[in-house]
C-alpha positions as CSV (number, residue, x, y, z in Angstrom):
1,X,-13.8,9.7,19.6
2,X,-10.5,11.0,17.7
3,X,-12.2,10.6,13.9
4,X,-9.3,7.3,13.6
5,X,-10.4,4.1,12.5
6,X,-8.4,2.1,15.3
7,X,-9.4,-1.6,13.6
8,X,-7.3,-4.2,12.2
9,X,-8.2,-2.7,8.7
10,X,-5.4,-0.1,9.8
11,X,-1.9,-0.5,7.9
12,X,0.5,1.8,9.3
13,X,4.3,1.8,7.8
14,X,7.1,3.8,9.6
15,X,9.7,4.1,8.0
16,X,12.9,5.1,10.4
17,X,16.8,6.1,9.9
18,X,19.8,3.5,9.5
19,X,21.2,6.1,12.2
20,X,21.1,3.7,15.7
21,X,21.0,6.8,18.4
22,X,17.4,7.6,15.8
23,X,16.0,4.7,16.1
24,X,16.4,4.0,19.7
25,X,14.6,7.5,20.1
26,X,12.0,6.4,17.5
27,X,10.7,3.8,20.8
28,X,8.6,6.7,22.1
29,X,6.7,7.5,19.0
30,X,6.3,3.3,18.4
31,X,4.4,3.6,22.0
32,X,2.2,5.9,21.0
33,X,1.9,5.0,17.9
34,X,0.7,1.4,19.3
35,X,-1.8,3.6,21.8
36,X,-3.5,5.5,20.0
37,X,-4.2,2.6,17.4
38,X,-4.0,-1.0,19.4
39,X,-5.3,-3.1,16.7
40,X,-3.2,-1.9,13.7
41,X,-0.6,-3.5,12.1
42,X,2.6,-1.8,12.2
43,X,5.4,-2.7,10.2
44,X,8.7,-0.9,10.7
45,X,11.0,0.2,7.5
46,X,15.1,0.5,8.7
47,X,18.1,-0.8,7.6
48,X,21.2,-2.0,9.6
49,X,22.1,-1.8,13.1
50,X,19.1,0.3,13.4
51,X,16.9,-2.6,12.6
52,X,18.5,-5.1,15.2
53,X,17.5,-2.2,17.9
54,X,13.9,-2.5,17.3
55,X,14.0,-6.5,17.2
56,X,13.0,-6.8,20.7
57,X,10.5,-4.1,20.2
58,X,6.3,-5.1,21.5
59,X,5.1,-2.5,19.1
60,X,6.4,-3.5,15.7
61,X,4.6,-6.4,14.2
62,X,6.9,-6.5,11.1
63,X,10.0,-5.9,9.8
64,X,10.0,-4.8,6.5
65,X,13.8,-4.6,4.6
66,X,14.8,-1.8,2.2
67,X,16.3,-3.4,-0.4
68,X,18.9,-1.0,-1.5
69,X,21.9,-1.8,-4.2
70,X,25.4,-2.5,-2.6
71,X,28.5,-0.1,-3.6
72,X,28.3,2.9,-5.3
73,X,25.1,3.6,-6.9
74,X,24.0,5.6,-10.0
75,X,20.6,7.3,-10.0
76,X,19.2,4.9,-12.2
77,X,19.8,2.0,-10.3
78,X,19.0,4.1,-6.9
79,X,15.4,4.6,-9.0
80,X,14.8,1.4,-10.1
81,X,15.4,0.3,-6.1
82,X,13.1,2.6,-5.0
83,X,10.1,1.6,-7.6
84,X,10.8,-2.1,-7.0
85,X,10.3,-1.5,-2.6
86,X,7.0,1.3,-3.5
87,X,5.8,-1.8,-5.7
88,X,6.1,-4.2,-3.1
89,X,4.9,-2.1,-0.1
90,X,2.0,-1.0,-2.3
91,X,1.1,-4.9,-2.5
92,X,0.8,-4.4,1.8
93,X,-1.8,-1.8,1.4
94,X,-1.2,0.7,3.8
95,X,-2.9,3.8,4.8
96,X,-0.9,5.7,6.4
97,X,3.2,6.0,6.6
98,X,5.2,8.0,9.3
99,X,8.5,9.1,7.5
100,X,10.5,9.4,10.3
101,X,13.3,9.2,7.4
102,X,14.1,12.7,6.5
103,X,14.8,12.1,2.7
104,X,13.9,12.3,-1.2
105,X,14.1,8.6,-1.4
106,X,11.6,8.2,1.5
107,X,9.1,10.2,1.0
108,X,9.2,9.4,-3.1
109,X,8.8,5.6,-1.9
110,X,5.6,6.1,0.2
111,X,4.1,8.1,-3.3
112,X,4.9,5.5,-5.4
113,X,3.8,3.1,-2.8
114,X,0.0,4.9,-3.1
115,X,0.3,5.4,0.7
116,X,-2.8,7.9,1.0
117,X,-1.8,9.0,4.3
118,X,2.1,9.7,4.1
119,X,2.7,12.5,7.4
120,X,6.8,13.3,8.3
121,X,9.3,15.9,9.6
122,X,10.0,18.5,7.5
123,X,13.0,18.1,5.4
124,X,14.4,16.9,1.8
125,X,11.0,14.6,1.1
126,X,8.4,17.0,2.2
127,X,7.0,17.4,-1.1
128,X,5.5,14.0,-0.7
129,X,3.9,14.6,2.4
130,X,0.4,15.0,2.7
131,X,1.1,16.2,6.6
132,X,4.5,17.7,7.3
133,X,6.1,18.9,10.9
134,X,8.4,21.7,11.0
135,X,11.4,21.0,12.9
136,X,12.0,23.8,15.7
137,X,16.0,24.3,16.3
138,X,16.7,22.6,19.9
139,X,13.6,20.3,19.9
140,X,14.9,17.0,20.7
141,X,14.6,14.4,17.9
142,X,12.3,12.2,20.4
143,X,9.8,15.3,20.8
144,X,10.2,15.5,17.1
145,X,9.0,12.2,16.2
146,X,5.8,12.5,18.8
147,X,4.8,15.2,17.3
148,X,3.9,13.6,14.0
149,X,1.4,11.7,16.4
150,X,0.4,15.7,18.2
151,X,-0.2,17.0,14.0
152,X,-3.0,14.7,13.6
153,X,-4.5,15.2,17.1
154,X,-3.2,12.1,18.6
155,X,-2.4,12.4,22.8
156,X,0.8,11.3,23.4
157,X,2.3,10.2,27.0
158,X,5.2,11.4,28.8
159,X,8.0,10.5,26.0
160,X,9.6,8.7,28.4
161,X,12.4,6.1,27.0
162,X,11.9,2.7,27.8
163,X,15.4,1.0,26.3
């Protein structure tokens, strides 16, 4: 056995990019994701176009919005966003969070969110991490996102794309 708990009592959140060509390369990682834990609920954080990509997707079991303010934003009201989504994701009790997100504002979100398990690429939000990837110049993005499944020990198929 791999040491995971692969029950129901599993919360995983990922939370992707509003960049399309991303998220349609984030299918491989949902795959394995859904492999290595079947019973699991995982809900999937994007915004935009990127979110209508994954609406057909057998891996996601929710879709969770980030709420972000329209126009130009100041920091304070780019805070008080970010406190408002960690409070209500915290009320989802998850335990673990793939940031496939490279940002502050991500990673800052699953802290505040008391994700305990919070593992992502290397990048602007890697101080929040408790598990972070380095990102090898060349690697493609979809080899990047499986191996936040490899850092933990997880097996991971072919990478193939399925879209």
């Amino acid at each position: 056995m791999d040491g995971f708990d692969h029950g129901e009592s599993q919360r995983i959140l990922v939370i992707c990019t509003k960049y399309i060509g991303d998220t349609v390369l984030a299918i491989p990682f949902l795959r394995n994701l859904r492999r290595a834990f079947p019973e699991a609920a995982i809900d999937v954080c994007a915004e935009g176009g990127a979110r209508q990509v994954l609406a057909e997707c057998p891996y996601v079991d929710r879709f969770v919005t980030w709420q972000r303010p329209a126009g130009k934003r100041s920091l304070a009201s780019s805070l008080a966003s970010i406190r408002s989504q960690a409070a209500w994701l915290a009320s989802r009790r998850y335990s673990r969070v793939y940031l496939l997100k490279r940002s502050l504002s991500a990673g800052l979100m699953a802290v505040l969110a008391g994700i305990p398990k919070r593992i992502g690429l290397a990048g602007d939000g890697r101080f929040f991490h408790t598990h972070t990837v380095k990102v090898p110049q060349g690697r493609h993005q979809a080899s990047r996102y499986l191996d936040l499944l490899r850092v933990e020990g997880i097996s991971v198929d072919d990478g193939r794309a399925e879209n």
